[in-house]
C-alpha positions in Angstrom: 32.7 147.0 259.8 34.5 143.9 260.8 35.5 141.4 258.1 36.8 138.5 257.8 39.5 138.1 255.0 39.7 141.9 254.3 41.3 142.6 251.0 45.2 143.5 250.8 46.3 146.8 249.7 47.1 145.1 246.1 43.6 144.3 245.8 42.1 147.4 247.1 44.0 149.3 244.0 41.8 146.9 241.7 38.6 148.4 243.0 36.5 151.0 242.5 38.5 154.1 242.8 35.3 155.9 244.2 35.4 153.6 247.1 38.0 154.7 249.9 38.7 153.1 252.8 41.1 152.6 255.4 41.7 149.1 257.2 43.0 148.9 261.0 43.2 145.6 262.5 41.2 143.8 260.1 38.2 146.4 260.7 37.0 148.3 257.3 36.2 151.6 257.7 34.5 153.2 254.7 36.0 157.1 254.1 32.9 157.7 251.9 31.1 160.0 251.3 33.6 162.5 250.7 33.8 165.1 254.0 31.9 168.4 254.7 33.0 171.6 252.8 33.9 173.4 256.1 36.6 169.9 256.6 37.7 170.3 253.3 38.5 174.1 253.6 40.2 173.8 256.9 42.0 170.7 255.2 43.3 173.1 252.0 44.2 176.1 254.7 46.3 174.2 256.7 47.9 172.3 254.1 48.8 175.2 252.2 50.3 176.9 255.6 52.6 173.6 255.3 53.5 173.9 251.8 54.5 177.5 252.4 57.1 176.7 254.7 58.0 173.4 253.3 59.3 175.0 250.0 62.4 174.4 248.9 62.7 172.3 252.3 63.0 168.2 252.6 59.9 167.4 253.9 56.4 167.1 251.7 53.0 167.7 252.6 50.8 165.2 250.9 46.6 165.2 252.1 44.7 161.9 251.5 47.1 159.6 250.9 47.3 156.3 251.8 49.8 155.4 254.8 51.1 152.0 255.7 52.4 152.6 259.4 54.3 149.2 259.7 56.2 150.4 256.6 55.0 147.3 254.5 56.0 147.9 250.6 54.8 144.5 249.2 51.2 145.8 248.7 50.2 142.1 248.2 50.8 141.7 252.0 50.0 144.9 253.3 46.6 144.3 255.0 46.6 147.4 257.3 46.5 151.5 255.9 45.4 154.5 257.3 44.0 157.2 255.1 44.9 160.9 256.8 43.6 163.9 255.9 47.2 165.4 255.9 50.6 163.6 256.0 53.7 165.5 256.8 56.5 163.5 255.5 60.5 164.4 255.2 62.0 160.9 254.7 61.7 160.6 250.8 61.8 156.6 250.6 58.8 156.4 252.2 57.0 158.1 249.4 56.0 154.9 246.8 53.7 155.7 243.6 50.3 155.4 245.4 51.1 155.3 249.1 53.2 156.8 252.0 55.7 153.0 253.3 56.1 154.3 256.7 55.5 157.0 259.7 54.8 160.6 259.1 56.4 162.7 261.0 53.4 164.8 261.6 49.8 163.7 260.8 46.8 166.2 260.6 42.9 164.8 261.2 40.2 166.5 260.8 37.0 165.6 262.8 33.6 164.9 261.2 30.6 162.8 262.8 31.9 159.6 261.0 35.4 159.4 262.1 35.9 161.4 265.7 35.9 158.0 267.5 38.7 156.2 265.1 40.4 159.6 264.8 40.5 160.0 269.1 41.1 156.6 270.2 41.8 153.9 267.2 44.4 156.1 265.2 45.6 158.1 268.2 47.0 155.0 269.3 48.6 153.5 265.9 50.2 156.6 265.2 51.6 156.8 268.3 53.1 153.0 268.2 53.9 153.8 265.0 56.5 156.6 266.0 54.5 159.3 264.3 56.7 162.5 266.1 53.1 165.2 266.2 49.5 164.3 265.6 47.1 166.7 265.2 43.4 166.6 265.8 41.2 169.2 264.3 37.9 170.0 265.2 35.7 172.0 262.8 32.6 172.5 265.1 34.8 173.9 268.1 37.4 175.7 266.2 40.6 174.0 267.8 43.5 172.0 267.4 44.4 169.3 269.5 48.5 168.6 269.2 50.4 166.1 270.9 54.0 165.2 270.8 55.6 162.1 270.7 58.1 161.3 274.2 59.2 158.7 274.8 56.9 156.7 273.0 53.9 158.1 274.1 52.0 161.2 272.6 52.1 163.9 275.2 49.5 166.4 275.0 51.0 169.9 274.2 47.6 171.9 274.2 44.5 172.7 272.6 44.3 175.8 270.6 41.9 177.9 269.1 40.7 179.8 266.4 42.2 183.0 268.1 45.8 181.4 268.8 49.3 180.3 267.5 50.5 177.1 267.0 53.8 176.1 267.1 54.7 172.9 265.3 56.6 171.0 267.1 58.5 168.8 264.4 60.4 172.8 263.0 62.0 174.8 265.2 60.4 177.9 263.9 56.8 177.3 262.1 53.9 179.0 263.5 50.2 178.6 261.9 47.9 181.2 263.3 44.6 179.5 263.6 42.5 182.8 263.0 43.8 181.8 259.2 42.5 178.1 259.3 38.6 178.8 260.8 37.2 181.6 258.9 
């Protein structure tokens, strides 16, 4: 929902912490009610496939966090955040108290009803100005991963997978998330 002075991140951490929301170009999009238990599974499952690898590795794997792309740290004048469902992040100074100041390196959304539109078009294309290197999109109902690849400035489609398949993420040279471990 469109708005005309929308509240900076400053003043969003004054409100009601059972209201989340993410704000793109001055739009409001409400991240309530929390998602379905099949998103929230596949969420877990491939966020604990990350963590695995990441141990003892420079990179974190945060879920639901919230991101400014532009890499704005003065939450008094950030007035655009995206909230993904997971964040891959290996540059440490990006990682403030309550929010990511920066790019992931690799962002994971998962589809539901309410947020395939912004997910597929609206975020596909801030994360890719925003230099986000891989952006995944998940989708529950279908059982497949969508990953694309940052070239040249533009995401390049690298395939879609499914439940019976292998990934390869792009961003380490040799991770691999079988998907028949994410949709059961």
């Amino acid at each position: 929902m469109p708005k005309e002075n929308p509240p900076t991140y400053s003043e969003y951490l004054q409100m009601n912490d059972d209201i989340k929301y993410e704000v793109i170009d001055g739009y409001i999009y409400n991240m309530s009610p929390s998602p379905s238990v099949k998103h929230q599974r596949i969420g877990v499952k491939i966020s604990t496939e990350f963590d695995n690898y990441l141990r003892k590795k420079s990179c974190d794997v945060i879920s639901e966090i919230d991101v400014s792309l532009e890499g704005v740290t003065d939450t008094t004048k950030m007035k655009d955040w995206v909230r993904p469902d997971i964040s891959i992040i290996c540059d440490k100074d990006k990682m403030k108290e309550n929010y990511i100041a920066g790019a992931p390196d690799l962002i994971v959304e998962i589809l539901s009803k309410s947020t395939a539109k912004a997910d597929k078009m609206i975020k596909f294309n801030r994360y890719q100005d925003a230099g986000v290197k891989e952006y995944w999109i998940v989708d529950p109902a279908h059982e497949a991963v969508d990953v694309y690849l940052l070239k040249d400035g533009h995401f390049v489609h690298d395939g879609t997978y499914t439940n019976e398949e292998t990934v390869r993420v792009g961003i380490f040279d040799n991770l691999f998330i079988d998907l028949n471990n994410i949709f059961v």
